[in-house]
C-alpha positions in Angstrom: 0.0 0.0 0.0 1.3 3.8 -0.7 2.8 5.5 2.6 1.1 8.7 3.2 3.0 11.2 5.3 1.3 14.4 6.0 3.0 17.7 5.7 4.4 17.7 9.5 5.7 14.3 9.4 9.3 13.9 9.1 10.8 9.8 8.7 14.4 9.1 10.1 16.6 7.4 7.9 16.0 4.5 10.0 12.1 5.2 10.4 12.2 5.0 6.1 14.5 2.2 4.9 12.2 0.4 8.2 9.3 1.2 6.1 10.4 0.7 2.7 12.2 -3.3 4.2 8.2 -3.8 4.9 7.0 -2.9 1.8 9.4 -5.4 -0.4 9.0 -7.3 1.8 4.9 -7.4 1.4 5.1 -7.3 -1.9 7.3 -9.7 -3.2 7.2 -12.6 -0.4 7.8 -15.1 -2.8 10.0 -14.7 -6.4 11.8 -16.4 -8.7 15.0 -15.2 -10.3 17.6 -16.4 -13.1 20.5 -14.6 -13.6 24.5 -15.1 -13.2 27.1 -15.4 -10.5 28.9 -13.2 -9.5 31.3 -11.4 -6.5 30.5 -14.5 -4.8 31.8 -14.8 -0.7 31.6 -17.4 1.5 32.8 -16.5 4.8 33.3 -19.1 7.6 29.8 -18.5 8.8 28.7 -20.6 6.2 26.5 -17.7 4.6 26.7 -17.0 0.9 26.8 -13.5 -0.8 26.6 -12.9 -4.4 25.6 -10.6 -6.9 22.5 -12.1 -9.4 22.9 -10.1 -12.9 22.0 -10.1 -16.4 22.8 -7.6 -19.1 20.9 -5.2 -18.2 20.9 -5.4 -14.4 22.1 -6.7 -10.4 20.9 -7.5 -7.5 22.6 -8.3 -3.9 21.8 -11.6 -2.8 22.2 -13.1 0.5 21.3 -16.9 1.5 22.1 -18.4 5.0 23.7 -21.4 6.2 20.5 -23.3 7.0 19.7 -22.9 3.3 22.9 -23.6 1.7 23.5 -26.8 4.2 20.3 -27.9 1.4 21.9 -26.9 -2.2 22.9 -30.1 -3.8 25.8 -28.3 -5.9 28.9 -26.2 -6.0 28.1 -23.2 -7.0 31.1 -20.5 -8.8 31.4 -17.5 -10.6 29.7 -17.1 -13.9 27.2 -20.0 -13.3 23.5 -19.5 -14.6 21.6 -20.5 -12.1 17.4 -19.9 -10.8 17.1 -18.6 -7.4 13.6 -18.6 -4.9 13.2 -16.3 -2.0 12.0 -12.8 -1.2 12.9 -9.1 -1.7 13.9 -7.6 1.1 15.9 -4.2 2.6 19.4 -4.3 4.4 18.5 -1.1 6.6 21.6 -0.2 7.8 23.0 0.7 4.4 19.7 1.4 2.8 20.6 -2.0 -0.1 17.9 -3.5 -1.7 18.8 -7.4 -1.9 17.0 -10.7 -2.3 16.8 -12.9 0.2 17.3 -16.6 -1.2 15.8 -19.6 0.1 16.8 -22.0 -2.7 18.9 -22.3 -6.0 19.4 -25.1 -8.5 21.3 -24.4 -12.2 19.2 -22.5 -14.9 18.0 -25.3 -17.8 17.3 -27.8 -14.6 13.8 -28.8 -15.2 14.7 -28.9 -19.6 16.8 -31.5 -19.0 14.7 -33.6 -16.3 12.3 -33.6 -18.5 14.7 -34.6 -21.3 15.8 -37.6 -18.5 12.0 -38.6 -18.5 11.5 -38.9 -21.8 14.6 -41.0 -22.7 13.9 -43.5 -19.6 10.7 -44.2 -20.5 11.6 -44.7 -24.5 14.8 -47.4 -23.3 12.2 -48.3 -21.0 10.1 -49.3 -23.7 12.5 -51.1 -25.7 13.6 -53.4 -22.6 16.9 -51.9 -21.9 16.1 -51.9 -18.3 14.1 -55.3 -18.2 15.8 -57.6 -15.2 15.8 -61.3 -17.8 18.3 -59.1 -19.8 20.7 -58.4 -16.8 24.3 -60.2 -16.6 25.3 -62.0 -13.4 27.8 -60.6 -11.5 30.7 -63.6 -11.3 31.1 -64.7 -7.4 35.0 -65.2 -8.0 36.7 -62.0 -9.6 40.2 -61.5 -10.8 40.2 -58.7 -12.9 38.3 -55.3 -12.7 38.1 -52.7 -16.0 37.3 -49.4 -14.2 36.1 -46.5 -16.7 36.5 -42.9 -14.8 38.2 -40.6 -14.8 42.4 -40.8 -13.3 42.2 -38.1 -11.6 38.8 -38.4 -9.8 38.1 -39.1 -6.3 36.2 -42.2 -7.4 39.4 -44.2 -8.5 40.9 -43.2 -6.0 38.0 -44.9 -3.6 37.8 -47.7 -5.4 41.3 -48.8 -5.4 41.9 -47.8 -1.5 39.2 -50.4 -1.0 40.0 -52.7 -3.1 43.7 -53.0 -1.7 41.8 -52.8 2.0 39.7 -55.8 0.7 41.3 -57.9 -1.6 44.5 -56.6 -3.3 45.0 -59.8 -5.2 42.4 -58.2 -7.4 44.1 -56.7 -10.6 42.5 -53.0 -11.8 42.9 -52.2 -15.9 42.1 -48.0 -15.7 40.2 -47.3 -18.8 41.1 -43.3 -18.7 38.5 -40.9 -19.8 36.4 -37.5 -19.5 33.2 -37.8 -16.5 32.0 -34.6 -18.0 31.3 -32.1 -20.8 30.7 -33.1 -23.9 32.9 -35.7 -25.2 32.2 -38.1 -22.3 29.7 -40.2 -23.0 31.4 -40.7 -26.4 34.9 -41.6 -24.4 33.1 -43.8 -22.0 31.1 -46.1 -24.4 34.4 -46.2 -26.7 36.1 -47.2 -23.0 33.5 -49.9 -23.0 33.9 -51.7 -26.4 37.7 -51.6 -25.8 37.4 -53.4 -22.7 35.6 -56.1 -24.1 37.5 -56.0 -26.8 40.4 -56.5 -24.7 38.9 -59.4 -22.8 38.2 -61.1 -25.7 41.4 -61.5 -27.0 43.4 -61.8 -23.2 44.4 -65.1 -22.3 42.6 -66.7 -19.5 44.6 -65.2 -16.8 44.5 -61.9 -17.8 40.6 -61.6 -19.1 38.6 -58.7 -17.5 35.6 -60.4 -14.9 33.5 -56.5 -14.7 33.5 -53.3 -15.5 33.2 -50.6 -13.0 31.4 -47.1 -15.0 31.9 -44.3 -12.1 32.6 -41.1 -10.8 31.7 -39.0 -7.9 28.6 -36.7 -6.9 27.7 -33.5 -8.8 24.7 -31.9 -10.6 22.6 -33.2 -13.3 24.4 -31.0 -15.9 28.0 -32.7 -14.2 25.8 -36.3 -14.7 23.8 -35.6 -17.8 26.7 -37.8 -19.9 25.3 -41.0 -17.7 22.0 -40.4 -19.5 23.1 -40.5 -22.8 21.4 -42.6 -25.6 24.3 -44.2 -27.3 26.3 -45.1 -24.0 22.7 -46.6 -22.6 22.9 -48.8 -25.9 26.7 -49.6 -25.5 26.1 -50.8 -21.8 23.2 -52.6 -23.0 25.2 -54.9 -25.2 28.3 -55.1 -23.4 29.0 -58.7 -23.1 31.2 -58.1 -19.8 28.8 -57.5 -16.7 28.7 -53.7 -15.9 28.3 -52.2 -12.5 27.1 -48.0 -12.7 28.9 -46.2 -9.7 27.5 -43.1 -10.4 27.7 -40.0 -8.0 26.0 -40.2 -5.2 23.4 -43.0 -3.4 20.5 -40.1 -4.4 21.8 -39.5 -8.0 19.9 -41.9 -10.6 21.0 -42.0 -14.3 19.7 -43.6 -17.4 23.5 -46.0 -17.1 22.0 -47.0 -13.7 19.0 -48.4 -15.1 21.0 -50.0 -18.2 23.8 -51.6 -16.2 23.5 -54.8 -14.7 23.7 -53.8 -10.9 23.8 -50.3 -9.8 25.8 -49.4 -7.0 24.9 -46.5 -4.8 29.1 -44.9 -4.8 31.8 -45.9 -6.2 33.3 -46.9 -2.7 30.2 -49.3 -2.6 30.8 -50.9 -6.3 34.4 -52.0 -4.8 32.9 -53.4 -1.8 30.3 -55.3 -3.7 32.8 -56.6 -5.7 35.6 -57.9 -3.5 35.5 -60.7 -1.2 36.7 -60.2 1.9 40.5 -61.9 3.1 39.4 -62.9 6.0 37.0 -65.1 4.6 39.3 -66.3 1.7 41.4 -67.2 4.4 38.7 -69.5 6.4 38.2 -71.0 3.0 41.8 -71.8 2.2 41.8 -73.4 6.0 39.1 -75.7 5.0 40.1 -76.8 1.9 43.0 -77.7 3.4 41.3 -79.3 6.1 39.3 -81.4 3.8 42.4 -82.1 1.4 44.3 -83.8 4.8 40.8 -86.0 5.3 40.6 -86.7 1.7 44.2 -88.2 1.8 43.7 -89.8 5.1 40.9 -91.8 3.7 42.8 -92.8 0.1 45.5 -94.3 2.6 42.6 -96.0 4.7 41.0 -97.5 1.6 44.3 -98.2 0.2 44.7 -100.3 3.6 41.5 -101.9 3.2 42.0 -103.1 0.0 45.3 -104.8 0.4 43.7 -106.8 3.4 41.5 -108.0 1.2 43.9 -108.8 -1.5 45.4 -111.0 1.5 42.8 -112.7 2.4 41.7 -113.9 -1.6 45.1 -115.7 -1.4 43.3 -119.1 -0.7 44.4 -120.9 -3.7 47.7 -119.2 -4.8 48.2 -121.3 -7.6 45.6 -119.8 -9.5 46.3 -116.1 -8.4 49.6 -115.9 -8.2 50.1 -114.2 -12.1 47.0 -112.0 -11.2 48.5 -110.7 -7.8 51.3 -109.8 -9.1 49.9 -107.5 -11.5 47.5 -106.4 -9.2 50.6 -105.2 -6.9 52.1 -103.5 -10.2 48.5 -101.9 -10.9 48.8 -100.7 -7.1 52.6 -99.4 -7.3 52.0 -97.3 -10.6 48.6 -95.9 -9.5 50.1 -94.9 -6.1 53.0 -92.8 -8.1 50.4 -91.0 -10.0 48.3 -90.2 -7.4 51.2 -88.9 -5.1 52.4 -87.0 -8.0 48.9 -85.5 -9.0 48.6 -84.9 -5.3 51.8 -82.7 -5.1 51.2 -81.4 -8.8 47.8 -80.4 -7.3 49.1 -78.6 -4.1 51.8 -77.0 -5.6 49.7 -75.2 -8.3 47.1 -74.0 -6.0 50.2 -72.6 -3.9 51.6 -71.2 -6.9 48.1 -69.1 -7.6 47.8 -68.6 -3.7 51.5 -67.1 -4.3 50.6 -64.8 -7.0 47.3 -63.4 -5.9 48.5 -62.4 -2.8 52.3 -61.5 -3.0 51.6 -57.8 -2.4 49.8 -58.7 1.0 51.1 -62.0 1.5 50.4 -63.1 5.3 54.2 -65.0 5.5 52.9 -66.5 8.7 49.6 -68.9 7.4 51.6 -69.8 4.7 54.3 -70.9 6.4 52.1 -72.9 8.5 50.3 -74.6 5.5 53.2 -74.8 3.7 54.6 -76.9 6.5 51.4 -79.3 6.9 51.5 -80.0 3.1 55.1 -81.4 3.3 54.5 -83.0 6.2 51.7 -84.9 4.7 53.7 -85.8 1.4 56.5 -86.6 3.1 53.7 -89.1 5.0 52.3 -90.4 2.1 55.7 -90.9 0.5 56.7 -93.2 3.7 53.6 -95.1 3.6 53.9 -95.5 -0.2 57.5 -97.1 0.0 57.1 -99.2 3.3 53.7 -100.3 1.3 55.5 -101.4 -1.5 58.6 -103.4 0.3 56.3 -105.5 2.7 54.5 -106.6 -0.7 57.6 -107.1 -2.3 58.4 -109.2 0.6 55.7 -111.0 0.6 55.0 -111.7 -2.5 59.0 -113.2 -3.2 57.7 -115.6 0.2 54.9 -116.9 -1.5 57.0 -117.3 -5.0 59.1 -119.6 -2.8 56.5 -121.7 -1.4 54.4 -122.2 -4.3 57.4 -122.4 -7.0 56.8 -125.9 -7.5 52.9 -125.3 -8.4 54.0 -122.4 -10.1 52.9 -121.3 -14.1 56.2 -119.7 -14.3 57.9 -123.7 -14.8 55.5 -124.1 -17.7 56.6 -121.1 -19.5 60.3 -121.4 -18.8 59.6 -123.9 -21.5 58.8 -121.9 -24.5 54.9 -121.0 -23.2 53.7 -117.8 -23.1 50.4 -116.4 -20.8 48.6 -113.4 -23.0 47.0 -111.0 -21.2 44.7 -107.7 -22.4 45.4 -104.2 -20.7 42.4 -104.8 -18.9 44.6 -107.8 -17.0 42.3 -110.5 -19.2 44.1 -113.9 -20.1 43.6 -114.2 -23.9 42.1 -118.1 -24.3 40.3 -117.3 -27.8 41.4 -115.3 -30.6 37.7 -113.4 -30.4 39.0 -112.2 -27.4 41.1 -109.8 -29.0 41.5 -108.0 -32.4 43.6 -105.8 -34.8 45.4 -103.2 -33.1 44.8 -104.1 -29.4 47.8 -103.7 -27.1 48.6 -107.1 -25.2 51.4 -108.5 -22.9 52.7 -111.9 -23.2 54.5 -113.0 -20.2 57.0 -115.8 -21.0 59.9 -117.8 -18.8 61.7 -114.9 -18.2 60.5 -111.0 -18.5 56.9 -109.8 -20.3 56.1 -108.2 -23.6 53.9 -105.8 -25.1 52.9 -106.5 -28.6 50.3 -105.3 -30.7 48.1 -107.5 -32.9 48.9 -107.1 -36.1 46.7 -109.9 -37.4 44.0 -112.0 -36.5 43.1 -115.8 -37.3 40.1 -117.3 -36.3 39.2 -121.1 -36.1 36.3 -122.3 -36.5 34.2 -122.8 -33.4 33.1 -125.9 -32.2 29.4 -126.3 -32.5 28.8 -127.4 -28.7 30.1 -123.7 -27.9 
């Protein structure tokens, strides 16, 4: 409303910037403004003070910490930005400034509405549908991380990675977060890295990508939500995690990806096991590996009782024992050496993935149990082996004079299949089949070359 001062009236200075503070302030409770930054100050109050201008015009702008604890950017000088609050009077120098309550970058809502649109076309098309989605492998060697080098976000991800798991290997795919050439770098970063895994030997091929950076405003994010990297994520044949910005940041690459994760801190955790349970697994495999060998030797035991106790006529298992006892010797030698082949791989790999963080100590201590247990099973194998031996020359004594062996010292031979099968027929064997004759002295292996057949008598 007008002031109306009659003609003996006389304002203060104070009484009229008092009354002119109410009137802006009446008037203009509520406004929006766009305009630029600038002569922006933020003292350690935590207050912001700016000037708002255009071409043509300024205004003094003040907005206090409890507002600016709420503004979900950075902002600097020369941004464009929207601004909501009221018009009100600084009375003791007589400025006219707006008061702001909140601010977000000018073109804001134009590209939400952009994001809308573009979700709900890839939407459409099944970009975002879960049967399309890769699993995430449970065993990871090797992480492709597409972000920027210098950002905080690789730096996050590899501090907890190497807090984690630092066996894990990191490829850094290098490229722009922002501005306009990012979204082409990043889905070029992509391809490469599949690219790359596909030609990589075993060892060295890439599990997941990581596509991340940190926090920021949806003009710092708005490469995330472009079309062609939504389509390059999409048909990425390595699983893709999106660690973009913050846990309240959503981009179209979040949707696209196979799992989103809320940081990039969070996409490293997700993705590395931790060493204290690699460590409980290692201790129980090699638990189970002691049992497992524990019960070959048992069984081992068990059968050679039994092979005892089928000596009651020797004169008709004599040849068959003592190929049974070879049988036993050379399957004992391969399974101690596919034992030891075994163990010493899986410490080679152990070696490798952990020889940046290697705990000396555990390994020690397993490396001492596993030649403690070979040196066990290489005992029992030899002191196995010489009481046969020794029994088996006793019982070539006692039964020599019953024994097979007389007959073929003169000129007969015994023909036996791999399979330990005495020969008797020639349908029992054919061309090409491997066969040892054992004769007076020694055995040989000969292949059949030819076959003749008799004829059969009919009452067979």
């Amino acid at each position: 409303m007008p002031v109306q001062q009659t003609g003996n009236d006389i304002f203060t200075v104070s009484q009229l910037n008092q009354r002119a503070k109410q009137l802006l302030e009446i008037s203009f409770t509520s406004v929006k403004v766009e305009g630029e930054i600038s002569n922006l100050s933020r003292p350690s109050s935590g207050h912001w003070y700016f000037t708002l201008k255009d071409k043509g015009a300024q205004v003094r702008c003040a907005m206090f910490r409890s507002r600016t604890a709420q503004v979900r950017f950075q902002p600097k000088e020369g941004d464009q930005i929207i601004v909501r609050g009221k018009v009100s009077l600084y009375e003791n120098r007589g400025d006219y400034q707006l008061i702001v309550d909140a601010m977000k970058p000018a073109g804001e809502g134009q590209l939400q509405q952009a994001f809308i649109q573009l979700k709900q076309k890839l939407g459409a098309e099944g970009l975002f549908a879960t049967e399309h989605k890769q699993a995430i492998p449970t065993q990871i060697k090797r992480i492709a991380v597409i972000t920027s080098p210098t950002g905080a976000a690789v730096h996050d991800i590899l501090t907890v990675l190497k807090r984690r798991f630092p066996a894990i290997v990191v490829d850094i795919y290098p490229v722009q977060v922002q501005g306009q050439e990012a979204a082409q770098q990043i889905a070029w970063s992509i391809n490469q890295a599949n690219i790359d895994a596909k030609n990589a030997q075993e060892r060295q091929k890439v599990d997941v990508i990581i596509v991340g950076r940190g926090g920021g405003t949806i003009e710092d994010l708005w490469c995330f939500n472009d079309e062609n990297l939504a389509r390059t994520i999409f048909h990425s044949q390595l699983p893709i995690v999106s660690a973009v910005g913050h846990e309240v940041d959503f981009t179209i690459a979040d949707f696209v990806a196979d799992i989103r994760a809320p940081t990039p801190s969070a996409a490293a955790e997700m993705l590395s096991p931790d060493q204290q349970e690699y460590w409980n697994r290692l201790t129980m495999l090699s638990s189970r590996l002691e049992k497992s060998i524990k019960q070959q030797l048992q069984n081992k035991q068990w059968q050679l009782q039994g092979a005892k106790k089928g000596l009651q006529h020797p004169e008709d298992k004599l040849v068959q024992y003592a190929q049974t006892l070879d049988m036993l010797e050379l399957r004992m030698q391969q399974s101690q050496q596919s034992t030891l082949n075994r163990l010493r791989q899986r410490l080679t790999n152990n070696e490798q993935k952990l020889q940046q963080q290697s705990p000396a100590h555990k390994f020690l201590q397993i490396q001492s149990q596993l030649e403690y247990l070979r040196q066990r099973l290489a005992t029992g194998f030899k002191q196995l082996l010489v009481n046969k031996s020794e029994r088996l020359q006793q019982n070539a004594l006692l039964l020599n004079a019953v024994s097979p062996l007389q007959t073929l010292g003169r000129g007969y031979a015994i023909l036996q299949t791999e399979d330990g099968i005495i020969v008797r027929d020639s349908h029992d064997v054919k061309k090409g089949d491997l066969i040892s004759a054992r004769i007076g002295r020694g055995k040989l292996e000969l292949v059949i070359d030819k076959v003749k057949h008799e004829r059969r008598s009919k009452n067979k």
